[in-house]
C-alpha positions as a printed NumPy array, in Angstrom:
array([[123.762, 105.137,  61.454],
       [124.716, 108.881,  62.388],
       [120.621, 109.601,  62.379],
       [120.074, 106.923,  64.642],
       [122.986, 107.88 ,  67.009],
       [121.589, 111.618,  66.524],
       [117.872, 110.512,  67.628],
       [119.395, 108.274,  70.694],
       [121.173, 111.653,  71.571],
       [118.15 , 113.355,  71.734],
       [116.042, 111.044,  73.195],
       [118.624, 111.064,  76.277],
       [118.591, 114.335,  78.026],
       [114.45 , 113.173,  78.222],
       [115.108, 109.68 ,  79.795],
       [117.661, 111.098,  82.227],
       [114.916, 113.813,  83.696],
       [112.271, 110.964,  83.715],
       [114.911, 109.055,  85.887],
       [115.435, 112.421,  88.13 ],
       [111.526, 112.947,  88.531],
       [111.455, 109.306,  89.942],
       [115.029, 109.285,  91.624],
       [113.625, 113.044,  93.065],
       [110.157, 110.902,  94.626],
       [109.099, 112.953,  97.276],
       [109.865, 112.193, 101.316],
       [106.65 , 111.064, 102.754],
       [104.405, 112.747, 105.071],
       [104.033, 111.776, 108.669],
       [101.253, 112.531, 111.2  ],
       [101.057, 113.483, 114.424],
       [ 97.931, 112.517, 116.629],
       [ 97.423, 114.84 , 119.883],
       [ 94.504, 113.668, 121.447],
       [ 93.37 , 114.134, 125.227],
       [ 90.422, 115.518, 127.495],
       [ 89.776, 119.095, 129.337],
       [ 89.778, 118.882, 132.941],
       [ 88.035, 121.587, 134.807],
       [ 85.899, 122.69 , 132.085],
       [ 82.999, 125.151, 132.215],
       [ 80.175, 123.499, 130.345],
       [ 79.402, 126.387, 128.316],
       [ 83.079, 127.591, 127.153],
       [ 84.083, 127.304, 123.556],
       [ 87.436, 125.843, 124.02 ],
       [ 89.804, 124.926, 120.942],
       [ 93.414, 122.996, 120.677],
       [ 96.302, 124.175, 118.784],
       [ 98.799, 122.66 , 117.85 ],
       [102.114, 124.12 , 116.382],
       [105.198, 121.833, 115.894],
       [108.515, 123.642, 116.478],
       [111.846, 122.431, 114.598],
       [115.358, 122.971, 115.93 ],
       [116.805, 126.493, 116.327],
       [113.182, 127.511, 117.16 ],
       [111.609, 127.471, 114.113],
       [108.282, 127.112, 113.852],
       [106.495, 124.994, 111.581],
       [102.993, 122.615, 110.598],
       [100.229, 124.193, 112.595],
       [ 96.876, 123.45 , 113.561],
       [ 93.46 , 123.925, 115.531],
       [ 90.146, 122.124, 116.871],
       [ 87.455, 122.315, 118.361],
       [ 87.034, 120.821, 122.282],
       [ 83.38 , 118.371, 121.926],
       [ 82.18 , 117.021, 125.008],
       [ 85.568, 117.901, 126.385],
       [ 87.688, 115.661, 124.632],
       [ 90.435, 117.023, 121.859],
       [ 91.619, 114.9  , 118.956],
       [ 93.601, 116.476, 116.243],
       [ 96.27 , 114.87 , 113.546],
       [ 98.564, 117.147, 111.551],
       [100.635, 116.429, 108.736],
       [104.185, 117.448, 108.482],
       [106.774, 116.731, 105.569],
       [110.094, 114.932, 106.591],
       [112.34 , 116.54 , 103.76 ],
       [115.245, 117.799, 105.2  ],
       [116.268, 120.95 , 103.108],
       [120.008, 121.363, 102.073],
       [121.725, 124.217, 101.42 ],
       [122.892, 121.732,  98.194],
       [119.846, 121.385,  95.511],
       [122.314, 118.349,  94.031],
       [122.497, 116.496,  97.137],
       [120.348, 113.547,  97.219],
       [116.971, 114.605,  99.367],
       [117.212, 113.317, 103.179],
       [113.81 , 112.071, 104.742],
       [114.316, 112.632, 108.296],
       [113.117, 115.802, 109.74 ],
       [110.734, 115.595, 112.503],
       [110.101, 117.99 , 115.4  ],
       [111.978, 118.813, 118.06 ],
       [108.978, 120.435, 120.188],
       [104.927, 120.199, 120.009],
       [103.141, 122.969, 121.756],
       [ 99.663, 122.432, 123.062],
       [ 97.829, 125.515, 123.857],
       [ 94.305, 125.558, 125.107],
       [ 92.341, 128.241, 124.034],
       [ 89.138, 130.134, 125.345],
       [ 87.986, 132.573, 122.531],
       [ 91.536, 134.651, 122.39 ],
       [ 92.444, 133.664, 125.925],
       [ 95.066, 130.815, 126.823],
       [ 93.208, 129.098, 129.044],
       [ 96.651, 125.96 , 129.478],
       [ 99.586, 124.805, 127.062],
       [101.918, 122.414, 127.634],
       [105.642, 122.151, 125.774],
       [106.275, 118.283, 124.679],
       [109.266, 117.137, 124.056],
       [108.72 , 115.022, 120.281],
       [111.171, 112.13 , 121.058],
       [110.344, 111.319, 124.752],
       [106.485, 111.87 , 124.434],
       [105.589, 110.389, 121.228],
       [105.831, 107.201, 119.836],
       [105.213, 105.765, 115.852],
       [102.364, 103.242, 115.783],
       [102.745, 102.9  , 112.085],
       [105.087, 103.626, 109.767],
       [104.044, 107.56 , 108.993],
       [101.49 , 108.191, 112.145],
       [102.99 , 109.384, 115.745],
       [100.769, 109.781, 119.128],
       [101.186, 110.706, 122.276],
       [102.69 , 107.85 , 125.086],
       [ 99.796, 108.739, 127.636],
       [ 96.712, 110.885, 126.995],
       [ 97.294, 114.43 , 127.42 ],
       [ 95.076, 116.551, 130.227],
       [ 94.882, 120.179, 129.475],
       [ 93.238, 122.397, 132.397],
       [ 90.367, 124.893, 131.382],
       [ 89.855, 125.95 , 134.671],
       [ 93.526, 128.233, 134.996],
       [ 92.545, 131.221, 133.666]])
């Protein structure tokens, strides 16, 4: 009997970090879809969108870029909703989204518009991980 009871002691420091990896499952990972036309554009301008969400206390975050085609914009970009504690054994909170989304319009290294969103007014969820915009979103090229 003591082997057994010394094998089922073993065996549970094992089963309790299986039951951590699962009870530790990762937040998921939402989207955000910016998508909108150029007004004013010269036909021949290489124009690109960025797009860099911005947390509270201004801290930047998930960033990214594309290319303007026919002078429509559409870009998605992922961002994690962990919410980081200053706790590691406090039990992981899924809720972190962006306060801000900045939309810059670029000509080569030039900023030819950007626009400041606010995340909660100007975005809605359409499913249950993807955000877009309420309207679509008109970025001038001719402002430079």
């Amino acid at each position: 009997m003591p082997s057994v009871l010394k094998k089922t002691l073993l065996r549970m420091p094992g089963a309790i970090f299986g039951v951590c990896l699962v009870a530790h499952a990762q937040c998921p990972v939402d989207t955000i879809i910016a998508k909108g036309h150029i007004e004013h554009s010269a036909a021949k301008k290489d124009y690109r969108v960025r797009v860099q969400l911005m947390y509270p206390k201004h801290k930047p975050g998930e960033s990214g870029e594309v290319s303007v085609e026919d002078g429509n914009f559409r870009i998605p970009l992922e961002f994690v909703t962990e919410q980081s504690s200053l706790f590691s054994n406090l039990p992981k909170r899924c809720g972190r989204k962006p306060q801000t989304v900045i939309i810059t319009l670029l000509s080569g290294e030039d900023k030819s518009d950007e626009v400041s969103l606010d995340f909660a007014r100007s975005f809605t969820m359409v499913d249950g991980s993807a955000y877009t915009l309420r309207a679509e979103l008109v970025l001038d090229g001719g402002s430079q």
